[in-house]
C-alpha positions as CSV (number, residue, x, y, z in Angstrom):
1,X,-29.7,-14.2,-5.5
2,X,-29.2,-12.3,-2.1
3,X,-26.7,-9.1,-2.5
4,X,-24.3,-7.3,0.3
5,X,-24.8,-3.9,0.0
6,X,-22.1,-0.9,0.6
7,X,-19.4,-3.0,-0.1
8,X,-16.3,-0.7,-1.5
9,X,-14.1,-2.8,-4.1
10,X,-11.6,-4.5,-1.6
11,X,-8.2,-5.2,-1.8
12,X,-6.9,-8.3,-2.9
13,X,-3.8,-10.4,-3.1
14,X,-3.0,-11.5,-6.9
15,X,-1.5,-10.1,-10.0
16,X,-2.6,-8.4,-12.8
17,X,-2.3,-8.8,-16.5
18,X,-2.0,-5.2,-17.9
19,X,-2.6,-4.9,-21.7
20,X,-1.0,-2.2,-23.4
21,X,0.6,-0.3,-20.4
22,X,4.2,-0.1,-20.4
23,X,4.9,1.3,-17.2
24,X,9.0,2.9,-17.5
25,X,11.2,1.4,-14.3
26,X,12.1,5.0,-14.1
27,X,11.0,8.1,-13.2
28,X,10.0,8.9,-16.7
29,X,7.2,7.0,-17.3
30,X,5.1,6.4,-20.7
31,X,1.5,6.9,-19.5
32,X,-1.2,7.3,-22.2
33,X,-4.7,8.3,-22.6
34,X,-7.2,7.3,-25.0
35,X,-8.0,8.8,-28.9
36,X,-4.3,9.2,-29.8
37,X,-3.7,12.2,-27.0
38,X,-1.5,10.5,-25.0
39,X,1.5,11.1,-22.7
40,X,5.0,9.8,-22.5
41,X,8.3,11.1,-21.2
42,X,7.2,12.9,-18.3
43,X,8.1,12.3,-14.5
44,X,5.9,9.7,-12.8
45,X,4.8,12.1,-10.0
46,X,3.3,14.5,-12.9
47,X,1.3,12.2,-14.6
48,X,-1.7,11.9,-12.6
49,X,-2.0,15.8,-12.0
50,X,-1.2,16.1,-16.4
51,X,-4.0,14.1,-17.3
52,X,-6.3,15.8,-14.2
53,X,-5.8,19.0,-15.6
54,X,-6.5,18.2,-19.3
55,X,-9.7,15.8,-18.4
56,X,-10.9,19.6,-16.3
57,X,-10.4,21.2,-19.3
58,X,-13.8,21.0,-22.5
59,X,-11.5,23.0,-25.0
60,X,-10.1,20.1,-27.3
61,X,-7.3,22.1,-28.1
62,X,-6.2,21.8,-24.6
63,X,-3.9,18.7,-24.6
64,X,-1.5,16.4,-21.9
65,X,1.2,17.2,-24.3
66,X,0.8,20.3,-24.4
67,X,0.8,20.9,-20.8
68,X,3.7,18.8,-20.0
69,X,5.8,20.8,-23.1
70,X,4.6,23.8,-21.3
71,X,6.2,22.8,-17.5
72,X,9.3,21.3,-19.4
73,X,9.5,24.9,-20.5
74,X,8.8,26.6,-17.8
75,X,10.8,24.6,-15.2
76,X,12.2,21.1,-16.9
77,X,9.8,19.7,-14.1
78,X,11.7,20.8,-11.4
79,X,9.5,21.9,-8.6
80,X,11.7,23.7,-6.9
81,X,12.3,25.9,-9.4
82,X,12.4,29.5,-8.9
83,X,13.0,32.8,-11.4
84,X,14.5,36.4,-11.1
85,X,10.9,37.6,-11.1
86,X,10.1,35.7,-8.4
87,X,8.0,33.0,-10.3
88,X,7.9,29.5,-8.2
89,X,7.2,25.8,-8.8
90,X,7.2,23.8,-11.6
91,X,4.7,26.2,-13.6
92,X,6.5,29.2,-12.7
93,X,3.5,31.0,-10.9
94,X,4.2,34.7,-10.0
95,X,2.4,35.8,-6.6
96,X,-0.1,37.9,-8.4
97,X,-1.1,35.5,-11.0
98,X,-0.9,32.5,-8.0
99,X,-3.2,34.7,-5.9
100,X,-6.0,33.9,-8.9
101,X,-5.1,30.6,-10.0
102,X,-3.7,28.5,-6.7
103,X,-5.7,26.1,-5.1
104,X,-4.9,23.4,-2.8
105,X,-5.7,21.0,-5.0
106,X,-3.7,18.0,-3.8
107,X,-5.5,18.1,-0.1
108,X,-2.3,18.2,1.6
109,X,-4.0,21.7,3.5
110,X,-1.7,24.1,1.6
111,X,-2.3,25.4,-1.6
112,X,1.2,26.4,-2.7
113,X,3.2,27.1,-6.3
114,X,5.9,24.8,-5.7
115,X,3.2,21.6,-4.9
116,X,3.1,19.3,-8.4
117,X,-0.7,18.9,-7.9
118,X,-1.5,22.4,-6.9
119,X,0.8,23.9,-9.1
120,X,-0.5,21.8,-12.9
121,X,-3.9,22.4,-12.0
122,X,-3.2,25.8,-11.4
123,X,-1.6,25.8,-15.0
124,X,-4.5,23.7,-16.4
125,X,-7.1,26.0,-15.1
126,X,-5.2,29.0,-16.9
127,X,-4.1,27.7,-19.4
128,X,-8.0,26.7,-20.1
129,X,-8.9,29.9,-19.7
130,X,-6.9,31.6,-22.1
131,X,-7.6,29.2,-24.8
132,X,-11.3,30.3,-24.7
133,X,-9.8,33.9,-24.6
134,X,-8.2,33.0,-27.1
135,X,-10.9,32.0,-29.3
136,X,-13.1,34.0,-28.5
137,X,-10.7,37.0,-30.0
138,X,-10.8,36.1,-33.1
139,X,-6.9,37.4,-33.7
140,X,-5.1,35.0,-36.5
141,X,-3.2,32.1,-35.3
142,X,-3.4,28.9,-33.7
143,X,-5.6,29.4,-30.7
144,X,-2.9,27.0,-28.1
145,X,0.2,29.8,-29.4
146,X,-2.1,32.7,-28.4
147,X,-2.7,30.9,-24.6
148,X,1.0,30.2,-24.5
149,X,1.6,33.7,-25.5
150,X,-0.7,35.3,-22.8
151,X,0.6,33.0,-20.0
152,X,4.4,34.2,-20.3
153,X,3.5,37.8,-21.4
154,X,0.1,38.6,-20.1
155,X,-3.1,38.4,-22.2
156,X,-2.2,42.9,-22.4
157,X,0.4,41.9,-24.6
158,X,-1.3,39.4,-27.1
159,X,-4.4,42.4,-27.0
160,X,-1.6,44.6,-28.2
161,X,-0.5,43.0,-30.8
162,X,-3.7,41.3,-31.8
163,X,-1.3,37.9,-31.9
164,X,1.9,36.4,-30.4
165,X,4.1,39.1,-29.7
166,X,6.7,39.4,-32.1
167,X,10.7,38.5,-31.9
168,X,11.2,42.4,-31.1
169,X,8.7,42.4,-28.5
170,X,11.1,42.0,-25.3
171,X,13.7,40.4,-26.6
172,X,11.8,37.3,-28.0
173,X,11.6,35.9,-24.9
174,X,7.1,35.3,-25.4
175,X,8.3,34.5,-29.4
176,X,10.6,31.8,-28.2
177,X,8.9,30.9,-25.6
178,X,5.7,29.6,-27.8
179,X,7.9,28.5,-30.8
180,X,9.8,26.0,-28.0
181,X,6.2,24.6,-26.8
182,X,4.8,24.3,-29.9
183,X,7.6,22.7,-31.2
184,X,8.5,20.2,-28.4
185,X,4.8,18.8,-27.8
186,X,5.5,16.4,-30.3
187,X,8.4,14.6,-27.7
188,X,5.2,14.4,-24.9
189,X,2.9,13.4,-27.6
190,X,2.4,9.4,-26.6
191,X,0.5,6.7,-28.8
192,X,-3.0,6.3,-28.1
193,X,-3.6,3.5,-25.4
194,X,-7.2,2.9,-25.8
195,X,-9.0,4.0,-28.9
196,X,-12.9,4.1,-28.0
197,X,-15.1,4.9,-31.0
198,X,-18.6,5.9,-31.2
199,X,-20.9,7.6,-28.6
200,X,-24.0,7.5,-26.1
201,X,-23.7,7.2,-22.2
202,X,-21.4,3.6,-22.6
203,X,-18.4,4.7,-24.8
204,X,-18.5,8.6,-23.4
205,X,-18.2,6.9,-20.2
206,X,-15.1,4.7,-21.0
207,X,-13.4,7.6,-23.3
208,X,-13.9,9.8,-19.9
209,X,-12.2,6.7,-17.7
210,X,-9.5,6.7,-19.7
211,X,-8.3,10.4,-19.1
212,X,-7.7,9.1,-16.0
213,X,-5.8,6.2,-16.8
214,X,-2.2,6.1,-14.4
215,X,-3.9,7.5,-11.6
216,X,-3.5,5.8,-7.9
217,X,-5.5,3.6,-6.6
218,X,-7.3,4.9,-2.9
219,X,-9.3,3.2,-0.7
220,X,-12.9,5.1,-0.6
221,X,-11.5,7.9,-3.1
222,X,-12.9,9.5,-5.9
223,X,-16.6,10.5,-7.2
224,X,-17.9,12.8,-9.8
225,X,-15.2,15.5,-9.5
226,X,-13.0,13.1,-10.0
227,X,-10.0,11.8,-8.0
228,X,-9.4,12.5,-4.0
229,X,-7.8,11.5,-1.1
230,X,-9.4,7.7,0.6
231,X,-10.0,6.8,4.1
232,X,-8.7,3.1,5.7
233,X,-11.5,1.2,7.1
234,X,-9.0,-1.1,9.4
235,X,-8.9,-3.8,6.7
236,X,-8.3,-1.7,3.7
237,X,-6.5,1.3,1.9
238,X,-3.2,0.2,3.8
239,X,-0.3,-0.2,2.0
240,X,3.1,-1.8,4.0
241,X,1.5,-1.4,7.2
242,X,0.6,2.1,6.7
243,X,-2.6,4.3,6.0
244,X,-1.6,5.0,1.8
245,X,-5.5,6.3,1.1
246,X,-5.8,8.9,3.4
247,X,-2.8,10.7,1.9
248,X,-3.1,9.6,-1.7
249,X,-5.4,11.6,-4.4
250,X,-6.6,8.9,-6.8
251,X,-9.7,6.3,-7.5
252,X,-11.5,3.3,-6.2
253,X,-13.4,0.8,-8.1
254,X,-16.6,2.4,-8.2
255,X,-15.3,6.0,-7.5
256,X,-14.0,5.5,-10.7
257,X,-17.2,4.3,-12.6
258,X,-19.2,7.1,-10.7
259,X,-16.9,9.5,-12.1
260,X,-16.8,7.6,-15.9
261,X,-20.9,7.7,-15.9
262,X,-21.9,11.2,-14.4
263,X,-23.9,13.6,-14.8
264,X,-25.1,11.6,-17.6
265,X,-25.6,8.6,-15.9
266,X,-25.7,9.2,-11.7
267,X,-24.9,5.9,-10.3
268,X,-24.3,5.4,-6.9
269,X,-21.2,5.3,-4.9
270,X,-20.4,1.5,-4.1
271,X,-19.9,-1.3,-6.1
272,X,-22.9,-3.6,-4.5
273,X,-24.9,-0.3,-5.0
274,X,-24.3,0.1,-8.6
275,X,-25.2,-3.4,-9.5
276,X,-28.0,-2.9,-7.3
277,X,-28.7,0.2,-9.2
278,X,-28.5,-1.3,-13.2
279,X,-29.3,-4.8,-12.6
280,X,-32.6,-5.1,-14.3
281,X,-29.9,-4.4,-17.7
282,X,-28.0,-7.6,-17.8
283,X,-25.8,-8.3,-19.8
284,X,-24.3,-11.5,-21.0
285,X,-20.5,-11.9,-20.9
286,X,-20.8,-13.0,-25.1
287,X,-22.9,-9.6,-25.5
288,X,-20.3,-6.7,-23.5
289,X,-20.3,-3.1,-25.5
290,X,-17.4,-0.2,-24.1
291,X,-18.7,1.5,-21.2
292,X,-20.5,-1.6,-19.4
293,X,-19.9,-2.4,-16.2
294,X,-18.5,-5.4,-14.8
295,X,-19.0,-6.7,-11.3
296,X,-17.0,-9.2,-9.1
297,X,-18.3,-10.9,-5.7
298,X,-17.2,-13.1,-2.9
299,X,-20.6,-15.3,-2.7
300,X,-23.3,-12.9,-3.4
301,X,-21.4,-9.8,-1.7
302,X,-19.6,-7.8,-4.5
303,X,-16.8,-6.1,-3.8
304,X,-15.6,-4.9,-7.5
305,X,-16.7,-3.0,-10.8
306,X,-14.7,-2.0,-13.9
307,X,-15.4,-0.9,-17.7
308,X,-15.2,-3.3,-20.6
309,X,-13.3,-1.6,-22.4
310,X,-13.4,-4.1,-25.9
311,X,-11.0,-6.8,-26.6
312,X,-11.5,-8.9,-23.6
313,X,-10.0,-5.8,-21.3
314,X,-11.7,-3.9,-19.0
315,X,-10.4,-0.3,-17.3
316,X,-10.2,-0.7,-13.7
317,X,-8.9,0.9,-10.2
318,X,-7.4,-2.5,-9.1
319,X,-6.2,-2.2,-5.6
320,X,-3.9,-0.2,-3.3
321,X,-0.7,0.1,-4.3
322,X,-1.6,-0.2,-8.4
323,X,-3.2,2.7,-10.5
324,X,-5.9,2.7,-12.8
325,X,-5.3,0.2,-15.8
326,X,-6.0,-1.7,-18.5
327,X,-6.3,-5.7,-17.5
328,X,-8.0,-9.0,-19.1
329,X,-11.3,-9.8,-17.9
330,X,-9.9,-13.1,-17.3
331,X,-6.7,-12.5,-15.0
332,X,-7.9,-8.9,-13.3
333,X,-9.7,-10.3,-10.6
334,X,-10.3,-14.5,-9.8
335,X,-12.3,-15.9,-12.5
336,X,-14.9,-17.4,-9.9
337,X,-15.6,-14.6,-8.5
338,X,-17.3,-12.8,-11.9
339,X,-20.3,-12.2,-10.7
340,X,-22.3,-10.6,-13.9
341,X,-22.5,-7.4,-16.4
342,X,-25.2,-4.6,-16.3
343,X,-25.5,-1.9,-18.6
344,X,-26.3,1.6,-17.5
């Protein structure tokens, strides 16, 4: 059978059966990840960056919940926030501690405290950093209090007091400050979406998708770092007449499988090029294990690929305008146009 190659997952017109997602008509949306660490109550235009920032992160300690307790915190998600000491943005970044930590990490050509993306990465990143501090000091206490702790006071003042400050160490404010994240995780804390169990290249690749679950859809974006900003081709990434993929961090089709499968497994950037890449693994649509890929085509030129993800659903970056989800095999794309299953 003859195969187009270089194809990008196109957009199509067509709805979607999402399974499990309960998307909130209001700003607060109830986004999840997978293994029971989810995310709910948090501003829509948070939750991408949240999840970003966690997936960066290897310390299991570090959490979505505990991030998004930490900017409810620090700021109640406002971004414009601003303090007496001069701390900015919705993680309440000083200039010295910015001048370490900022990146411009939303591509929008500034890299500034009161950005969302910027600023949660920022506070991922640092956050990260002082939970392996934290660990590696061997002082008593969980090791996400002691982070918390040298975030608001300075790592000096957990050293000092080989813990969380105390309640007579300036005024209480560190003591309260940990006892309020700790405690109000649990209102972030979301179900588990997707529940992925065992491991090898398949189900690691799937559990990895699925930190990313939420995240926009963009024409040509993503790869093994993970989500970035598209390009429009003059067919695709538009969005109401406009260019939306250019300006929009997030995942398509096969940036997102990339990204699921490496390093372990380095597949290629297209769609047509990862079937081209895995075919000699069939599989047979009775025989589909978490992790492989599925692959949709108009005659023998594919323009799709997505995860099973068990249960007759696969993960997927759909199409402009939708964000990576769960759907049925059956409904996510037409049903004439499955093309075939390979495993990497």
């Amino acid at each position: 059978m003859g195969l187009v190659i270089g194809v990008v997952c196109v957009a199509l017109l067509g709805l979607v059966t999402v399974v499990g997602v309960v998307a909130s008509q209001e700003k607060a949306a109830a986004a999840t990840t997978d293994g029971g660490e989810g995310l709910q109550g948090v501003p829509e235009e948070y939750l991408t960056w949240i999840l970003k920032a966690d997936a960066d992160c290897a310390e299991p300690e570090m959490t979505p919940a505990l991030l998004a307790a930490q900017l409810y915190q620090e700021s109640g998600f406002n971004a414009d926030s601003t303090s007496s000491a001069g701390a900015q943005g919705p993680a309440q970044f000083t200039p010295d501690t910015w001048a370490t930590w900022g990146r411009d990490s939303d591509g929008n050509g500034t890299a500034s405290p009161t950005d969302i993306g910027d600023a949660v990465i920022a506070q991922g990143h640092f956050m990260c950093s002082l939970i392996k501090q934290a660990k590696s000091s061997s002082y008593p206490g969980d090791v996400r209090a002691l982070a918390l702790a040298g975030y608001n006071a300075g790592w000096g003042a957990v050293e000092r007091f080989q813990g969380v400050p105390p309640k007579s160490y300036s005024g209480g404010q560190t003591y309260n400050y940990v006892q309020a994240i700790m405690a109000n995780m649990a209102r972030f804390q979301g179900p588990g979406l997707l529940q992925v169990s065992g491991h090898g290249a398949g189900p690691d690749a799937l559990r990895k998708a699925a930190t990313r679950l939420g995240t926009p859809y963009s024409w040509g974006g993503g790869g093994p770092g993970g989500p970035s900003t598209g390009f429009c081709d003059g067919t695709n990434g538009y969005l109401n007449g406009k260019c939306a993929a250019s300006s929009t961090v997030g995942f398509d089709c096969s940036g997102l499988t990339q990204y699921a499968y490496w390093p372990a497994v380095k597949l290629p950037r297209t769609a047509a090029e990862q079937y081209g890449s895995t075919s000699d693994h069939p599989v047979s649509r009775t025989d589909l294990q978490p992790g492989d890929l599925l692959f949709w085509a108009h005659g023998s030129s594919i323009y799709h690929v997505a995860l099973y993800a068990g249960d007759g659903n696969i993960l997927e970056a759909p199409r402009t305008g939708e964000n990576v989800k769960l759907a049925s095999i059956t409904s996510a794309m037409p049903a004439g146009d499955y093309y075939g299953a390979t495993r990497p």
